[in-house]
C-alpha positions as CSV (number, residue, x, y, z in Angstrom):
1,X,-144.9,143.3,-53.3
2,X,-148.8,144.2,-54.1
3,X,-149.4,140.9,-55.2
4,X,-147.9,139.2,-51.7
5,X,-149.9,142.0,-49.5
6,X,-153.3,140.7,-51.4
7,X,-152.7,136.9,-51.2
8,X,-151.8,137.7,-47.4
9,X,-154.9,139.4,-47.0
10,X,-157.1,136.6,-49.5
11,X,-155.5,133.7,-47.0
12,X,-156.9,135.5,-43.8
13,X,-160.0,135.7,-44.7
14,X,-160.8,133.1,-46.4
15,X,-159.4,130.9,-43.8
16,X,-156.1,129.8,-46.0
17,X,-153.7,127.9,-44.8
18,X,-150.4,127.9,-47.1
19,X,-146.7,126.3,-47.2
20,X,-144.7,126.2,-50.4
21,X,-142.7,123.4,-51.1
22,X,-139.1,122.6,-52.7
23,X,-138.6,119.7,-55.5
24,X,-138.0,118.0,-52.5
25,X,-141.4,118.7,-50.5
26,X,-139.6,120.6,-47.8
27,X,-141.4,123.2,-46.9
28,X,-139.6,126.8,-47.9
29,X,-142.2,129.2,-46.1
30,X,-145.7,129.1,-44.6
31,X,-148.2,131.7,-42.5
32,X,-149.2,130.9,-39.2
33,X,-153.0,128.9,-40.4
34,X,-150.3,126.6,-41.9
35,X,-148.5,125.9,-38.6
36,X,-151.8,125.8,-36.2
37,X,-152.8,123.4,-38.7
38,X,-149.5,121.1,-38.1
39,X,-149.4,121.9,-34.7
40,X,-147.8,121.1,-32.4
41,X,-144.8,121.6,-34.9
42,X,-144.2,125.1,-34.5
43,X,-141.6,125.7,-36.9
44,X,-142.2,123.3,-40.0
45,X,-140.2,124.7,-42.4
46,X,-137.4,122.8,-43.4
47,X,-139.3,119.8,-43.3
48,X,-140.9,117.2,-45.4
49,X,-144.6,117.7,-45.8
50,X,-144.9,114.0,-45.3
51,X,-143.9,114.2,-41.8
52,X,-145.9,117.2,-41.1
53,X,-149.3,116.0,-42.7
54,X,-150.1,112.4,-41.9
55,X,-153.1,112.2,-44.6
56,X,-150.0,112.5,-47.5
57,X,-148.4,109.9,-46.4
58,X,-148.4,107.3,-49.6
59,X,-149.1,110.0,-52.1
60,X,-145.5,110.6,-52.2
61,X,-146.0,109.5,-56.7
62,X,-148.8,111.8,-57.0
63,X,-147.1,114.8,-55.8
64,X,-144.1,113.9,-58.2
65,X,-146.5,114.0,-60.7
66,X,-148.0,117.2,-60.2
67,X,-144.2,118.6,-59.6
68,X,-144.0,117.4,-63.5
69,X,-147.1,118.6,-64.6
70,X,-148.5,115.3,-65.8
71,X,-151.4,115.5,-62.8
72,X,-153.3,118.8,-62.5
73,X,-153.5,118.7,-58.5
74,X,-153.9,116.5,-55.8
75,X,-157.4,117.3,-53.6
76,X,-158.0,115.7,-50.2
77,X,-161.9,117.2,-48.8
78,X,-163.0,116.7,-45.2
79,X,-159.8,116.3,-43.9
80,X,-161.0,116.1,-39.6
81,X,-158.8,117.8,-36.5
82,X,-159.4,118.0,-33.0
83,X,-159.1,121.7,-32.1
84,X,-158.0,123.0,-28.7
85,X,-161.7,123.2,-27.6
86,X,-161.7,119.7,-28.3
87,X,-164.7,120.0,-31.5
88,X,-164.2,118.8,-34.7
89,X,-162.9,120.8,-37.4
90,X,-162.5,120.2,-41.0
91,X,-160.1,121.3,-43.5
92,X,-159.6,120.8,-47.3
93,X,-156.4,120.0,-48.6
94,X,-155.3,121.3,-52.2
95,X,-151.9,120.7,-53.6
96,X,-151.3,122.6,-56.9
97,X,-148.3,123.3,-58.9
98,X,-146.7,127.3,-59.3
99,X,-144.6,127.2,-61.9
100,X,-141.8,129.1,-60.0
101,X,-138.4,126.6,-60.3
102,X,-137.5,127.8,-56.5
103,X,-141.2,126.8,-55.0
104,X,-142.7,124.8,-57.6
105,X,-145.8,123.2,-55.2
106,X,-148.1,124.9,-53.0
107,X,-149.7,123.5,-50.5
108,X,-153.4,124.9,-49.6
109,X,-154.7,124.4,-46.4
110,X,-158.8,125.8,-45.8
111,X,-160.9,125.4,-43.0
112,X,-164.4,124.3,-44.1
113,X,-165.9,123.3,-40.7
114,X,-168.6,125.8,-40.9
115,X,-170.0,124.3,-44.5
116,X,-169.5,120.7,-43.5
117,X,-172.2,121.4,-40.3
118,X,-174.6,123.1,-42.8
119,X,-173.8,119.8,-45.1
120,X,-174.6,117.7,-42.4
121,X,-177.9,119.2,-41.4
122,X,-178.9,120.2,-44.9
123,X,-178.3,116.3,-45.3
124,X,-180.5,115.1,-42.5
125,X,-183.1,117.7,-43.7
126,X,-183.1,116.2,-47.1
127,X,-183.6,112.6,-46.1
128,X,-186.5,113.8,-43.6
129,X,-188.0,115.5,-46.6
130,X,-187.6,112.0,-49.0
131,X,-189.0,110.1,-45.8
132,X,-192.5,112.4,-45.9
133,X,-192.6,112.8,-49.4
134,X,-192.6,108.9,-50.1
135,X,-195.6,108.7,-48.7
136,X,-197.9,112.0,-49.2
137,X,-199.5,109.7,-51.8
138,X,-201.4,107.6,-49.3
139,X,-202.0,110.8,-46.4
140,X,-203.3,110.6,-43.2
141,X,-203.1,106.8,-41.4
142,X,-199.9,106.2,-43.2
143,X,-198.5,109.5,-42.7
144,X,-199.1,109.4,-38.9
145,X,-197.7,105.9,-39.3
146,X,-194.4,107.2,-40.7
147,X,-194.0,108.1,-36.4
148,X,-192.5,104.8,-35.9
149,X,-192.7,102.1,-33.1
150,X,-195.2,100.0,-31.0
151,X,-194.2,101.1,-27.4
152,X,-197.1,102.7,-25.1
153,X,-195.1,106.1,-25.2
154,X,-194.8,105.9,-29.4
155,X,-198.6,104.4,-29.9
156,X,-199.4,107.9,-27.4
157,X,-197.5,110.3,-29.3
158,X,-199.5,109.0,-32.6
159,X,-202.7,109.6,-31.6
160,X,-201.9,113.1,-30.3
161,X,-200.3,113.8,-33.1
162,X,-203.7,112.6,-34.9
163,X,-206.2,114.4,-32.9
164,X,-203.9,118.1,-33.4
165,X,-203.8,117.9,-37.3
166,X,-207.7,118.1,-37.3
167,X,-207.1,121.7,-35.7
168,X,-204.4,123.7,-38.0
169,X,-204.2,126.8,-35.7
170,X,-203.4,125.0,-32.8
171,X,-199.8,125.5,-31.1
172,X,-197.7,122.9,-30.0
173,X,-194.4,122.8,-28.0
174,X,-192.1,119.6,-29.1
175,X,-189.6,118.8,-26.1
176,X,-187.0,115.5,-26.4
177,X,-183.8,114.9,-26.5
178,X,-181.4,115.5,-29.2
179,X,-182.1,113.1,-32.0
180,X,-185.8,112.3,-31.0
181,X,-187.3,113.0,-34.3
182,X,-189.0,116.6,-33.1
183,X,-188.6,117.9,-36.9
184,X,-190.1,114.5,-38.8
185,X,-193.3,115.3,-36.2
186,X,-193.4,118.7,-36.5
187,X,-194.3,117.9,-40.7
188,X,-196.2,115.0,-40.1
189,X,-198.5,117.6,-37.8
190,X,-198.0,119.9,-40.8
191,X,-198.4,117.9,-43.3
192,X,-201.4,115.2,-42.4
193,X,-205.1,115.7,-43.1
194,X,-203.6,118.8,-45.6
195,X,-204.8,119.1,-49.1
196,X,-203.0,122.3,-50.2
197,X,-199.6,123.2,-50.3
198,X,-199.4,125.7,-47.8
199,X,-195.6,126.0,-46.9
200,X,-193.6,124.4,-43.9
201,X,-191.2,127.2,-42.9
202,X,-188.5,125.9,-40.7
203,X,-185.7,128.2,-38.7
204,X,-183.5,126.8,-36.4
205,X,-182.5,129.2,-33.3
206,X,-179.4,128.1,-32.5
207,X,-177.9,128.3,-35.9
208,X,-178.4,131.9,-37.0
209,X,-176.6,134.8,-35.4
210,X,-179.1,137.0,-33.0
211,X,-178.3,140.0,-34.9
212,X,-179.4,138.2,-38.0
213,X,-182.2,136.0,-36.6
214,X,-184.6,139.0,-36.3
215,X,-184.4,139.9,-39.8
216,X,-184.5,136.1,-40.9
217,X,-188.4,136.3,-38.9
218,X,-189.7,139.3,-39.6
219,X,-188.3,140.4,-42.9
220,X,-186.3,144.2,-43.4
221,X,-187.3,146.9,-45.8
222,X,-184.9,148.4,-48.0
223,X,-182.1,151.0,-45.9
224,X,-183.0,149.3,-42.6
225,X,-179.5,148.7,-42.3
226,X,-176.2,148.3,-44.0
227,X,-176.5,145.8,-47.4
228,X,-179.9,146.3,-47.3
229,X,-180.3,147.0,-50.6
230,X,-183.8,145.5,-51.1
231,X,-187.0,144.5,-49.4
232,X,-187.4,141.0,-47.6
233,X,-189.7,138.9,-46.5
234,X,-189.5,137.2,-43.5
235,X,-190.2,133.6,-43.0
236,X,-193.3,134.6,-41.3
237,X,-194.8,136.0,-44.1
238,X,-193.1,132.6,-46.0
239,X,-195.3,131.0,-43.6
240,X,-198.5,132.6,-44.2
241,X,-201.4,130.0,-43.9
242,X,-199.1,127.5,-43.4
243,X,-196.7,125.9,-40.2
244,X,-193.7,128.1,-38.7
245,X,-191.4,125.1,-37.1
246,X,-189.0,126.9,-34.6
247,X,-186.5,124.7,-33.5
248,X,-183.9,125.1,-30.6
249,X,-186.5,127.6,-29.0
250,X,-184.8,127.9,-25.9
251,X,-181.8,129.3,-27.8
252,X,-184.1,132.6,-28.9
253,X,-182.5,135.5,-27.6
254,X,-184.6,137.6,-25.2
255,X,-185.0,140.7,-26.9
256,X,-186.4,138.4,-29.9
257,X,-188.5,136.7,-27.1
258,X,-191.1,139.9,-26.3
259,X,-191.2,140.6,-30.2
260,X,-192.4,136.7,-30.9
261,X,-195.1,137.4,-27.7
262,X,-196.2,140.7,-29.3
263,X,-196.7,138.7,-32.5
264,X,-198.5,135.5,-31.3
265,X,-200.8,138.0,-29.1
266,X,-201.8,140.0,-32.1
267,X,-201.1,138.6,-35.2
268,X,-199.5,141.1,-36.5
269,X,-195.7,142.4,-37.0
270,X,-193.9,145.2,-38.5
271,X,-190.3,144.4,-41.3
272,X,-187.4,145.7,-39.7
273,X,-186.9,149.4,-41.0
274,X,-190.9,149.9,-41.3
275,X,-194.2,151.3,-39.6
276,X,-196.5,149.1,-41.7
277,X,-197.9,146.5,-39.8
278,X,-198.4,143.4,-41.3
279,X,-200.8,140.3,-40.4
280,X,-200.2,136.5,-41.1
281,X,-202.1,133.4,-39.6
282,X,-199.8,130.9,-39.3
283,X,-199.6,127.9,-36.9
284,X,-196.2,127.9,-34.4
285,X,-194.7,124.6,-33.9
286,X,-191.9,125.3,-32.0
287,X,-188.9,122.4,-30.8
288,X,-186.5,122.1,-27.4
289,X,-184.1,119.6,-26.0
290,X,-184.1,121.4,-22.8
291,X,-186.1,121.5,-20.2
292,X,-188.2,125.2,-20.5
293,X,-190.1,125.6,-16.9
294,X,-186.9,125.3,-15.7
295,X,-185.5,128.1,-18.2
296,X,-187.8,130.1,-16.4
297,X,-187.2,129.6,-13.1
298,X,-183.6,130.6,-13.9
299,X,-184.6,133.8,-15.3
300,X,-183.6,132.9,-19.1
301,X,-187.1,132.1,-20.8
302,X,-189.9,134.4,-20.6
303,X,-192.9,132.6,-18.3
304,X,-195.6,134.7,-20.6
305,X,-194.0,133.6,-23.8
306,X,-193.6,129.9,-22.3
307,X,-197.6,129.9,-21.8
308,X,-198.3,131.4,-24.9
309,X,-196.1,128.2,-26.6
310,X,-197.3,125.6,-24.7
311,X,-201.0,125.3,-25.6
312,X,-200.0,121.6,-26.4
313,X,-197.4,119.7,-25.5
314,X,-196.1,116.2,-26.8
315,X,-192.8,115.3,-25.2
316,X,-191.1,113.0,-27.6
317,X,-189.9,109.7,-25.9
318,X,-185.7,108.5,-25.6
319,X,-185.1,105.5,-28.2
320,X,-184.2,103.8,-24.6
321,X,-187.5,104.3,-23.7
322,X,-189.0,102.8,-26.6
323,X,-187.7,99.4,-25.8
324,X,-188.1,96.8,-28.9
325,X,-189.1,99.9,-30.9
326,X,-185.7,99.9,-31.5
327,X,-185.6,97.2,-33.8
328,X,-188.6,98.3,-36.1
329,X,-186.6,101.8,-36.4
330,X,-183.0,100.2,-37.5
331,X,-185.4,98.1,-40.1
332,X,-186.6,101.2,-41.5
333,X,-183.0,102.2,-41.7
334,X,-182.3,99.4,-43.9
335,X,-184.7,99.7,-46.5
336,X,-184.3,103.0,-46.6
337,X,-180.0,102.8,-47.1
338,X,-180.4,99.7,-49.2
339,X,-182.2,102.1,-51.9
340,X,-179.5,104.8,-51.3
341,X,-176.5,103.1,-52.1
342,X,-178.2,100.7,-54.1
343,X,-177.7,97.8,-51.8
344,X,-179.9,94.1,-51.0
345,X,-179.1,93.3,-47.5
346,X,-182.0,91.5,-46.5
347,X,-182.2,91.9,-42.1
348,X,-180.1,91.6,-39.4
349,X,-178.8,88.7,-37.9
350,X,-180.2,87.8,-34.1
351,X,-176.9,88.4,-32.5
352,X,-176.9,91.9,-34.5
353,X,-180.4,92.6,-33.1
354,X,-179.1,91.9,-29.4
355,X,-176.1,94.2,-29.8
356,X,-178.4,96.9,-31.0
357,X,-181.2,95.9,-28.3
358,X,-177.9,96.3,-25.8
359,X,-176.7,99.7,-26.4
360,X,-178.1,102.8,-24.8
361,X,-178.1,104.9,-28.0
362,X,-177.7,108.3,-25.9
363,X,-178.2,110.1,-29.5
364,X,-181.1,108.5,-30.3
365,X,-182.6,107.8,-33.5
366,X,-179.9,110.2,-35.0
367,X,-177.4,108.2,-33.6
368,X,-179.4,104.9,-34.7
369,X,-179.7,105.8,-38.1
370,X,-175.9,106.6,-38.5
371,X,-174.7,103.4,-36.9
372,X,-176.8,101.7,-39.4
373,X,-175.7,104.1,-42.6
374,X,-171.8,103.3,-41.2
375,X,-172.7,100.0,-41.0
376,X,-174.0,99.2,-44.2
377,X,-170.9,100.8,-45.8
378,X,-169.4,98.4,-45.0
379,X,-171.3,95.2,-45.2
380,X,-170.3,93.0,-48.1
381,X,-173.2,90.0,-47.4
382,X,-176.9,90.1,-47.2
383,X,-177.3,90.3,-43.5
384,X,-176.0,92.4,-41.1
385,X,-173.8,90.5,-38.5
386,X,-172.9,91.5,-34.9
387,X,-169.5,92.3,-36.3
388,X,-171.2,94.7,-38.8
389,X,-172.7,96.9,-36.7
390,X,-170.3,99.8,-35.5
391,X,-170.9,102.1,-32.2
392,X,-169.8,105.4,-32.7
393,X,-167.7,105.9,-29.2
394,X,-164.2,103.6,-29.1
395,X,-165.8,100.3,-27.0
396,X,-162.9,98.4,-25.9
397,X,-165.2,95.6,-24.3
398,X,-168.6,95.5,-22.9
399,X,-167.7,97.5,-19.9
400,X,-166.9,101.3,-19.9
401,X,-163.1,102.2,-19.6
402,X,-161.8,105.2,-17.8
403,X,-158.2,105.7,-18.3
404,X,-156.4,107.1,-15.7
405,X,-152.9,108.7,-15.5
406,X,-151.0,107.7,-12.7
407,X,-148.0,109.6,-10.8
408,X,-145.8,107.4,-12.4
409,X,-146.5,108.6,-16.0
410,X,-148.3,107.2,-19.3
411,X,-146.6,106.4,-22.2
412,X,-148.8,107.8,-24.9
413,X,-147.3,105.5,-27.4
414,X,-148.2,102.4,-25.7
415,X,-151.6,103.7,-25.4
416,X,-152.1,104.1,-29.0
417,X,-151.0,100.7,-29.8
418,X,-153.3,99.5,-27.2
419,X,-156.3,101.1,-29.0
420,X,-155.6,99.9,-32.3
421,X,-154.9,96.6,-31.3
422,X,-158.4,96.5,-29.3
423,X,-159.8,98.1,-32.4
424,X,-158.2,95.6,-34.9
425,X,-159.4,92.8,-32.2
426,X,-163.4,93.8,-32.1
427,X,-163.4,94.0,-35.7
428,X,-161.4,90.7,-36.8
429,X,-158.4,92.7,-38.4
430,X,-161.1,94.7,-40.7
431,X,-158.8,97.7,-41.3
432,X,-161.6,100.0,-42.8
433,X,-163.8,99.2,-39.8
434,X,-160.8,99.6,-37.1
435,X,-160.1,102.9,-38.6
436,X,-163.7,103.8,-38.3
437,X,-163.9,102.9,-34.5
438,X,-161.0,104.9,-33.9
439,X,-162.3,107.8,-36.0
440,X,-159.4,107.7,-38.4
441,X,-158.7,107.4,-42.0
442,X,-157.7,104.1,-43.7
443,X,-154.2,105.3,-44.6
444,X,-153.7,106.9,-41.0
445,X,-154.5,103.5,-39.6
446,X,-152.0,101.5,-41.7
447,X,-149.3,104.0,-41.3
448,X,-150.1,104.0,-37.3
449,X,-149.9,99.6,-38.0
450,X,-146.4,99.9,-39.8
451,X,-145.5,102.8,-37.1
452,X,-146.0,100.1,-34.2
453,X,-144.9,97.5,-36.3
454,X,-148.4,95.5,-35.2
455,X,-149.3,92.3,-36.2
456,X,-153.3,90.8,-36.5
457,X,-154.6,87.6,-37.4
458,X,-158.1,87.3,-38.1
459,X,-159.6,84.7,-36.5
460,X,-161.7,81.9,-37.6
C-alpha cells in the first residue's frame, strides 16, 4: 500500500503518465495523465494500446519481445500533441517490462515539453555561438561581415554596428521581429574590435520566472530566502567589464523595471538579502520584438527606463525586406548544414531559388534556416530542387485556403484524406516529406494511407 501511495505521488510530480498492460496489451489500469494523454478516449481500459497510441502502431513484435524479456524496453522521445490551448507538447514514451504475470508491461507516459524548448533554444544558441567563433580568427571586417546581405537596410545596419563597437560603453536597444538575428548582432557588437575575453552574459526575460529573474540579475546572499543556502552572483557581476544582452525586454516585469533604472543611473546594485552595494561597468544591450514607445503609452514600460535604453537604436530589418538577401542567407545555410550532417550539396536549383524568392518567410531568418536544415534532411542529390524545399505551414497550392464549415456539416474524415492526398501530390508521393508537411510521423502517415486506403503514383 506504501509503495502504491509513493509511485502515485512520484507520477504527479514528475509529470507520469502510466497504464499497465495484459499479455495481450490491453490496458488493466491507468491515472488520469494516462487518459488526457489518449484523449478523447476517456475510459481506455480494456483496450489495446495500439488503438489508443497511434505512434505503436507496427511495434506490435517489439513489445512481444520485451513481454519475453529478449528486448530491455521499447523508447519512443519527442513524441508531439496538440494540447487544448492549441501549443505543442511533447511527451516521452517508455515501455518496460514488470515482472508481475497479471501486468507484465508498463506503459510510461512523461511530459517533456518544458526541456524540449530549452533544447531548442539551447540549440539555436549553440549554432550562433559556432557561427561567431568560426571566424574570431580574422576579427573586425569579417566579423561585421558575418551580418549577412547586400540590401540598403542590411549594408545600414553593418556600418552602425561598426561605428558602436569603437565605443564599448555605449547602450543600444535591438528592435525586429521574431527571428531577425537580434542575438547574432548583439555578439558581433560585443565581440568586434575586442581583444580580451571579457564575458557576453545573455538572459532572456521572457523565459525565467519574475520571482526568479531578480535573483538571476542581481545575485542573493546566503538566507535571503528559502534554498538559499549559499552566496550568488548575479549575471551582472558575470558581466563585469564585459556586454549584458537582455533579451525580450519588454517582457521585464515592472517592479524589476525601477531596480534596472536605479542601476544603469548609478552603477551600482545591492545581492538580494544584502546592504553592500556593489559596482560593475558593463555595457547593456538589450533585445525586443515589440514595439516599446508604444509599451509606454499603454502604461506597461517605464518612459524613464525606455530613455535610459535607447541611447542607440538599430532596428533590425524583416528577411521580406531584404529582398535578394534572401538568397545569400539560404546559401549560408547550406554550407553551414552540409558540414553538420556531413553532406556535399553543391547550390540550389533556379526553380528552388524562385520558390524561396516567393515565400514571405513571416519567421524570418529562423524560419529560413529551418526550412533549409528540413530540407536538406531530406535531399538525396547535389542540388536542392523546388521539390526539396519544404514550407513549414500545410500549402495546398499557391493560394491561401481557408476552410470553412458549412451548416450542412464537415466530414472530418474526408478532410483528412484530402490533406494527405494534397500532401502526397506537392511532394510526388515522398512519404517522409508528406508526413513532414503535415507535421506527422512517418508511421502515422502510412497508417493514415492504409486507414483511407489511398493510392499515389509518382509522377514522371
Amino acid at each position: 500500500m506504501i509503495e502504491k501511495i509513493l509511485f502515485e505521488n512520484l507520477t504527479k510530480e514528475y509529470k507520469l503518465g502510466y497504464a499497465f498492460l495484459s499479455k495481450s496489451f490491453l490496458v488493466t489500469e491507468c491515472n488520469k495523465f494516462f487518459t488526457d494523454f489518449v484523449f478523447p478516449i476517456k475510459l481506455p481500459v480494456g483496450k489495446s494500446i495500439f488503438d489508443l497510441v497511434e505512434e505503436t502502431i507496427g511495434l506490435e513484435d517489439d513489445f512481444t519481445a520485451v513481454l519475453q524479456s529478449s528486448k530491455k524496453s521499447i523508447n519512443l522521445d519527442k513524441i508531439n500533441r496538440e494540447n487544448s490551448e492549441e501549443d505543442i507538447s511533447f511527451y516521452n514514451l517508455k515501455i518496460i517490462a514488470t515482472g508481475d504475470s497479471k501486468n507484465p508491461l508498463i506503459f510510461l507516459v512523461q511530459d517533456v515539453t518544458d526541456n524540449t524548448d530549452l533544447y531548442r533554444i539551447n540549440l539555436q544558441q549553440r549554432r550562433e555561438i559556432l557561427l561567431l567563433e568560426s571566424i574570431l580568427n580574422t576579427r573586425n571586417d569579417f566579423l561585421t561581415g558575418s551580418i549577412l546581405g547586400d540590401s540598403e537596410p542590411i549594408a545600414k545596419v553593418r556600418e552602425m554596428v561598426k561605428k558602436i563597437s569603437l565605443i564599448p560603453t555605449t547602450t543600444v536597444l535591438l528592435q525586429g521581429e521574431s527571428g531577425t538575428g537580434k542575438n547574432l548582432v548583439a555578439r558581433v557588437i560585443h565581440y568586434n574590435n575586442r581583444t580580451d575575453k571579457k564575458q557576453f552574459v545573455e538572459i532572456n526575460c521572457a523565459a525565467i520566472p519574475e520571482n526568479l529573474l531578480e535573483s538571476e540579475l542581481f545575485g542573493y546572499e546566503k538566507g535571503a530566502f528559502t534554498n538559499a543556502i549559499s552566496d550568488k552572483a548575479g549575471l551582472l557581476e558575470e558581466a563585469n567589464g564585459g556586454t549584458l544582452f537582455l533579451d525580450e525586454i519588454s517582457e521585464l516585469p515592472l517592479k524589476l523595471q525601477s531596480k534596472l533604472l536605479s542601476f544603469l543611473e548609478t552603477k551600482r546594485f545591492r545581492r538580494l538579502g544584502s546592504t553592500a552595494e556593489k559596482e560593475v561597468k558593463v555595457r547593456f544591450i538589450t533585445a525586443t520584438n515589440k514595439v516599446l514607445h508604444e509599451l509606454v503609452k499603454n502604461g506597461e514600460f517605464r518612459e524613464d527606463l525606455f530613455y535610459r535604453l535607447n541611447v542607440v537604436e538599430i532596428k533590425l530589418p524583416s528577411l521580406k525586406e531584404m529582398e535578394r538577401d534572401v538568397l545569400i542567407i539560404a546559401n549560408h545555410f547550406l554550407k553551414v548544414f552540409n558540414s553538420e550532417f556531413k553532406k556535399s550539396i553543391k547550390k540550389f536549383s533556379k526553380k528552388a531559388e524562385e520558390k524561396i524568392l516567393s515565400h514571405s518567410w513571416p519567421g524570418n531568418v529562423r524560419e529560413l534556416g529551418n526550412c533549409i536544415e528540413r530540407s536538406m534532411i531530406f535531399c538525396e542529390g547535389q542540388i536542392l530542387e523546388e521539390d526539396d524545399i519544404l514550407f513549414q505551414e500545410i500549402c495546398l497550392d499557391e493560394n491561401h485556403v481557408q476552410m470553412d464549415i458549412q451548416s450542412s456539416g464537415v466530414s472530418l474524415e474526408q478532410v483528412e484524406k484530402q490533406l494527405i492526398q494534397s500532401a502526397l501530390k506537392i511532394v510526388n508521393g515522398n512519404k517522409s516529406k508528406a508526413a513532414q508537411l503535415l507535421g506527422v510521423s512517418r508511421d502515422t502517415l502510412r497508417y493514415r494511407i492504409e486507414k483511407h486506403d489511398l493510392q499515389y503514383k509518382k509522377s514522371d
